[in-house]
PyMOL CGO cylinders between C-alpha atoms (Angstrom):
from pymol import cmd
from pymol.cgo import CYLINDER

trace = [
    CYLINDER, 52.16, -46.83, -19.82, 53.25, -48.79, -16.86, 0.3, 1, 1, 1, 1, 1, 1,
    CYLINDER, 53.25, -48.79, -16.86, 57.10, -49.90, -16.26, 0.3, 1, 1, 1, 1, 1, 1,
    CYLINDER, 57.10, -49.90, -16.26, 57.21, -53.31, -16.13, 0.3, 1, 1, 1, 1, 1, 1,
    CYLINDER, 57.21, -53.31, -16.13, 59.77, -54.56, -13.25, 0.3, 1, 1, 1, 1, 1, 1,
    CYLINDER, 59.77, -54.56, -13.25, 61.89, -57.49, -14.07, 0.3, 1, 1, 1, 1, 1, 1,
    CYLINDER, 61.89, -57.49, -14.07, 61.14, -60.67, -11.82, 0.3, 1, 1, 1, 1, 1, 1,
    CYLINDER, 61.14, -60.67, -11.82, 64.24, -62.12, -10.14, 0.3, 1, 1, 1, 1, 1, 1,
    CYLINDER, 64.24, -62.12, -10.14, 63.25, -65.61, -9.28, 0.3, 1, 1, 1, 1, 1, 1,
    CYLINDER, 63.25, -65.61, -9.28, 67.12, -66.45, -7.61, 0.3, 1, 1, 1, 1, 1, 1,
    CYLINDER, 67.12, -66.45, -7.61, 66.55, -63.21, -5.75, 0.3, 1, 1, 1, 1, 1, 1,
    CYLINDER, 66.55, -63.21, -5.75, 63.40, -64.02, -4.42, 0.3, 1, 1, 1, 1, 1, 1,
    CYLINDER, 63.40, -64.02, -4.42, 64.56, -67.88, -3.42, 0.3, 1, 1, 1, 1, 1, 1,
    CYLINDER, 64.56, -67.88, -3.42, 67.50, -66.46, -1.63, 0.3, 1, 1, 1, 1, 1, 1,
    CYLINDER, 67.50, -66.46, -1.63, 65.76, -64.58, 0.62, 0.3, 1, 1, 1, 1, 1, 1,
    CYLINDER, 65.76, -64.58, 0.62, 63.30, -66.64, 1.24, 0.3, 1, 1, 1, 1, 1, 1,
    CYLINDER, 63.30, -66.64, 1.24, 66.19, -69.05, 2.54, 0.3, 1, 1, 1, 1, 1, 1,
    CYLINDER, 66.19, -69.05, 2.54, 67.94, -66.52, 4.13, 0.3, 1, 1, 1, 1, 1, 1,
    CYLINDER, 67.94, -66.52, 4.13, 64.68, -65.53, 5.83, 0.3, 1, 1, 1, 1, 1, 1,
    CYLINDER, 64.68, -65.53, 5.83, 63.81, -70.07, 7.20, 0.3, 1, 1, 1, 1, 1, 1,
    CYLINDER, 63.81, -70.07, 7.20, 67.94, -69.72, 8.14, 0.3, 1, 1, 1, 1, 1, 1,
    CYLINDER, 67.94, -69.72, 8.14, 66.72, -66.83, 10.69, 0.3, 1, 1, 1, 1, 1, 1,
    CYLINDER, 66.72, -66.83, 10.69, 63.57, -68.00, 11.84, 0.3, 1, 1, 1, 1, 1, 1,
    CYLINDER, 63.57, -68.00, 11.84, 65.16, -71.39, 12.81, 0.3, 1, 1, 1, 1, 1, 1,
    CYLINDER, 65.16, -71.39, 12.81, 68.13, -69.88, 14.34, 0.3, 1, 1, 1, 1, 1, 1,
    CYLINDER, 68.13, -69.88, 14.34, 70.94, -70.42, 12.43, 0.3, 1, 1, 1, 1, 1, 1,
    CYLINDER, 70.94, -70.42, 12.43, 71.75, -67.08, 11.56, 0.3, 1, 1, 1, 1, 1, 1,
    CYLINDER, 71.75, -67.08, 11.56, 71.37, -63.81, 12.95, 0.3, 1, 1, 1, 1, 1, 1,
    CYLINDER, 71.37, -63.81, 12.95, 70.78, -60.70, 10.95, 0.3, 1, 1, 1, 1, 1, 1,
    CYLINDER, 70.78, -60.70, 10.95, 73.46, -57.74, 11.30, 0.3, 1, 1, 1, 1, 1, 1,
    CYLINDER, 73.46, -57.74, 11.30, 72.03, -54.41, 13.01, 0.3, 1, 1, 1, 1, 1, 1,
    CYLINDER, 72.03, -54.41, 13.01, 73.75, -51.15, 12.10, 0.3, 1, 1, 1, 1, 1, 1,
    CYLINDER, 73.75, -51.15, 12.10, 73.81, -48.02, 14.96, 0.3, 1, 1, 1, 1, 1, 1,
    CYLINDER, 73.81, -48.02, 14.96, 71.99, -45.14, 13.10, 0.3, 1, 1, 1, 1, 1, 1,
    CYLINDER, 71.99, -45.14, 13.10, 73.24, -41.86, 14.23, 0.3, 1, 1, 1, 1, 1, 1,
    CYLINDER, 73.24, -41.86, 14.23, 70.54, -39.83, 15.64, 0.3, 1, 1, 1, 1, 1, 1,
    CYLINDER, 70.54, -39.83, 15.64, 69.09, -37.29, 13.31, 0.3, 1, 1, 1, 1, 1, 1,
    CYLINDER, 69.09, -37.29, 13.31, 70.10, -34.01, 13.88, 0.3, 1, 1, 1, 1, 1, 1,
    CYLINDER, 70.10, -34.01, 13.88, 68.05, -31.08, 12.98, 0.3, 1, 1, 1, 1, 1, 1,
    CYLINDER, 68.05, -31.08, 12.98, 69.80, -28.20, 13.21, 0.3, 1, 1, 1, 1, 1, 1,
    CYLINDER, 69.80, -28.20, 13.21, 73.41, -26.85, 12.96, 0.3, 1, 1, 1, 1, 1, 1,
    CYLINDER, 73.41, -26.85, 12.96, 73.79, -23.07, 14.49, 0.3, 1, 1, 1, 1, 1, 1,
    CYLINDER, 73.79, -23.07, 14.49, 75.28, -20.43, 12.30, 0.3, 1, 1, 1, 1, 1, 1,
    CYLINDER, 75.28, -20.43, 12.30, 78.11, -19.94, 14.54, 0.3, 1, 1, 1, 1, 1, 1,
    CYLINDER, 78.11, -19.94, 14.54, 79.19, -23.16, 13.98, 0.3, 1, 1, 1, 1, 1, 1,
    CYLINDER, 79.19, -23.16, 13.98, 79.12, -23.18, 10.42, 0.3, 1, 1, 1, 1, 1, 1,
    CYLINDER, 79.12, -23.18, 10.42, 81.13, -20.17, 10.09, 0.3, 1, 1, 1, 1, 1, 1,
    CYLINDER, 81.13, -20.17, 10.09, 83.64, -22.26, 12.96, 0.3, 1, 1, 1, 1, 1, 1,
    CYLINDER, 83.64, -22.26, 12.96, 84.17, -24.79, 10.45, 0.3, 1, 1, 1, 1, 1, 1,
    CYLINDER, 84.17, -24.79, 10.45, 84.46, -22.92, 7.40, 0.3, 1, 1, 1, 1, 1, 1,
    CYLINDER, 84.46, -22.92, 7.40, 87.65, -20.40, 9.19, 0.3, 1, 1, 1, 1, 1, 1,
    CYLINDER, 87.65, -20.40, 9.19, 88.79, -24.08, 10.43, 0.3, 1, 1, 1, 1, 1, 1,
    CYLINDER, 88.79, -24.08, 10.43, 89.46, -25.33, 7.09, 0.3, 1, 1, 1, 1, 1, 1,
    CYLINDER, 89.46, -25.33, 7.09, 90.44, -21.46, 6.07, 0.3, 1, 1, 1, 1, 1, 1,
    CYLINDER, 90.44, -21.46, 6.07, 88.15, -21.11, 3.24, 0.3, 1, 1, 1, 1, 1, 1,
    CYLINDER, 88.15, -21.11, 3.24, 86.69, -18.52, 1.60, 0.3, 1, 1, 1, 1, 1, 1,
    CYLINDER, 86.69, -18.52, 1.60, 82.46, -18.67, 0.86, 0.3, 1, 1, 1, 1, 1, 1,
    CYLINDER, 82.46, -18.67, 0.86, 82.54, -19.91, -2.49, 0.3, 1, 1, 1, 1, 1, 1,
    CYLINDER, 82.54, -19.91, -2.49, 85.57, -22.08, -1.70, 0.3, 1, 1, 1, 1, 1, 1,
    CYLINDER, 85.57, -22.08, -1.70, 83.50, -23.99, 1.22, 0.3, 1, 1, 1, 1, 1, 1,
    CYLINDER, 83.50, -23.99, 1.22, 80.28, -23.64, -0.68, 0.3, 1, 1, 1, 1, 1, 1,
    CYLINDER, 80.28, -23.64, -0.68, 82.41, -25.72, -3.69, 0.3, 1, 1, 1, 1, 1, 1,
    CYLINDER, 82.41, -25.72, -3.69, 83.17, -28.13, -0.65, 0.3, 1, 1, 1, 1, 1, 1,
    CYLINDER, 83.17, -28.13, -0.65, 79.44, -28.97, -0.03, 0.3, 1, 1, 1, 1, 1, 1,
    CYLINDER, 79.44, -28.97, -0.03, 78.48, -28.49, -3.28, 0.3, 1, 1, 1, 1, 1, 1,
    CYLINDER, 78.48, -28.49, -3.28, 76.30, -25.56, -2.83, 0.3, 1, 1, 1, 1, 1, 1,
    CYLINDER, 76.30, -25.56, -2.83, 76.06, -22.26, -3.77, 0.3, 1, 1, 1, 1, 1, 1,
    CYLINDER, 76.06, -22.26, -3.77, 77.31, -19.11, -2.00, 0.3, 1, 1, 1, 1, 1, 1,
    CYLINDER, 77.31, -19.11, -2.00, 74.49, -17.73, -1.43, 0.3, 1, 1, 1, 1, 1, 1,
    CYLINDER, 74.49, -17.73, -1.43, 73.58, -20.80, 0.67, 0.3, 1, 1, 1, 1, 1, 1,
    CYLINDER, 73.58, -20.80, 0.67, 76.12, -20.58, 2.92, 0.3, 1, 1, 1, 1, 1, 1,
    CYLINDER, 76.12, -20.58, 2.92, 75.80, -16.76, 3.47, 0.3, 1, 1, 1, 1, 1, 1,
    CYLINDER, 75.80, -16.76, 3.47, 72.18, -17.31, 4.16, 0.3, 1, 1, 1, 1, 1, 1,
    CYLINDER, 72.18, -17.31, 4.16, 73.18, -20.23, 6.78, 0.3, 1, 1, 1, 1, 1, 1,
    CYLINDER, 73.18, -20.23, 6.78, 75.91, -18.18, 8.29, 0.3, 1, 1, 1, 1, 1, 1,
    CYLINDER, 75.91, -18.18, 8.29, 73.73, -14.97, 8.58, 0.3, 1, 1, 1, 1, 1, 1,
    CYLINDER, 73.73, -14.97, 8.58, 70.85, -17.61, 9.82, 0.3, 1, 1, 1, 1, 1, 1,
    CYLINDER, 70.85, -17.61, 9.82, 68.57, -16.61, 7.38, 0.3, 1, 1, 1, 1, 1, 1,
    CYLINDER, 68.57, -16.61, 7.38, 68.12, -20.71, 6.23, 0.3, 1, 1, 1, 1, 1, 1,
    CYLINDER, 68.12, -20.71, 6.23, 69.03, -23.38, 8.00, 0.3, 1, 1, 1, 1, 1, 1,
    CYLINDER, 69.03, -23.38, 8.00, 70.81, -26.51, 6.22, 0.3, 1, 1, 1, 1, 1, 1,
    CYLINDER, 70.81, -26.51, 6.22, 68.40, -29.49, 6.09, 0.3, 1, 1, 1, 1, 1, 1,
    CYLINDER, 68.40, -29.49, 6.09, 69.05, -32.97, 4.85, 0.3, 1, 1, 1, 1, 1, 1,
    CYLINDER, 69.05, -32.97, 4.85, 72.02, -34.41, 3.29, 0.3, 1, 1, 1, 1, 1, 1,
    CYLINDER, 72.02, -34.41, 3.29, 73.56, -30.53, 3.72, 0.3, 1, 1, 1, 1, 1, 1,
    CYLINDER, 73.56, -30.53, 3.72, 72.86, -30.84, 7.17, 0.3, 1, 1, 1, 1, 1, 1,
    CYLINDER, 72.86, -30.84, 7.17, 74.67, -34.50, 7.37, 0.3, 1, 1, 1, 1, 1, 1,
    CYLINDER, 74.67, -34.50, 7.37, 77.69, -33.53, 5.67, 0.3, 1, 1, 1, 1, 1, 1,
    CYLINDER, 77.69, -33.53, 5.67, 78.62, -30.52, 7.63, 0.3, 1, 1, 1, 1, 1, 1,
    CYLINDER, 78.62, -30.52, 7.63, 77.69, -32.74, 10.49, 0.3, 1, 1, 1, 1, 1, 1,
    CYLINDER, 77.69, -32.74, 10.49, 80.68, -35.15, 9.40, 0.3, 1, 1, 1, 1, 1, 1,
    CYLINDER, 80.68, -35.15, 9.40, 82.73, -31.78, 8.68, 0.3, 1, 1, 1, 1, 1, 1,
    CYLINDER, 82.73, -31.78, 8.68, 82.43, -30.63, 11.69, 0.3, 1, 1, 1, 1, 1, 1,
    CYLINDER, 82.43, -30.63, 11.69, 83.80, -34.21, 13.37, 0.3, 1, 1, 1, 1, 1, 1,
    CYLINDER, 83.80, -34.21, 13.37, 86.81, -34.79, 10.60, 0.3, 1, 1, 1, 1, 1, 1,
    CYLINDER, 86.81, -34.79, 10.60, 87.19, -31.40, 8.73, 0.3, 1, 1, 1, 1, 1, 1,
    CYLINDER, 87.19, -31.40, 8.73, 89.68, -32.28, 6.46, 0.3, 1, 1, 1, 1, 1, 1,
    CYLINDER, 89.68, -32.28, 6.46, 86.58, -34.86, 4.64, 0.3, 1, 1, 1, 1, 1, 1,
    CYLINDER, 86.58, -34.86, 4.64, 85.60, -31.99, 3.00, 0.3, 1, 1, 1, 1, 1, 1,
    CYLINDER, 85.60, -31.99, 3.00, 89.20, -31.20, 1.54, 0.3, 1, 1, 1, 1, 1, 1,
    CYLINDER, 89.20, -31.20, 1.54, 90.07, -34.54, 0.45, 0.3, 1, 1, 1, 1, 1, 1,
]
cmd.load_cgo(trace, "trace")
């Protein structure tokens, strides 16, 4: 059975307006910077941050929201963190105390 998906008329109008308002240069659109995507974080510096914030494995793996075993497997480089793991130890490892809150 197929989801129908509500139509927004207002929605659509707006942006369509928004869209002429560009094209005829009367407003420009905001850009954002996109940090570059990082694909790796070495072992040593995962077990750098986690003494930084002097926590224990299950303590930082609480932090991330992870299990143990995760971060013993990163630390020991067994794994590597991808993806949103990989982000937020990225932002860690800038502001450390983001993690403590």
């Amino acid at each position: 059975m197929k989801k129908e998906i509500p139509f927004k008329e207002a929605e659509l109008v707006s942006s369509l307006k928004e869209a002429l308002k560009h094209a005829q240069g009367q407003v420009t659109l905001r850009t954002a910077k996109v940090p570059a995507r990082r694909t790796t974080m070495k072992a040593a510096d995962i077990v750098n941050l986690r003494r930084k914030l002097r926590a224990s494995t299950p303590v930082f793996a609480a932090y991330l929201n992870v299990s143990p075993d995760t971060v013993r497997g990163w630390e020991k480089n067994r794994r590597r963190p991808s993806g949103p793991a990989l982000r937020l130890l990225e932002i860690a490892a800038r502001e450390p105390q983001v993690l403590v809150g």
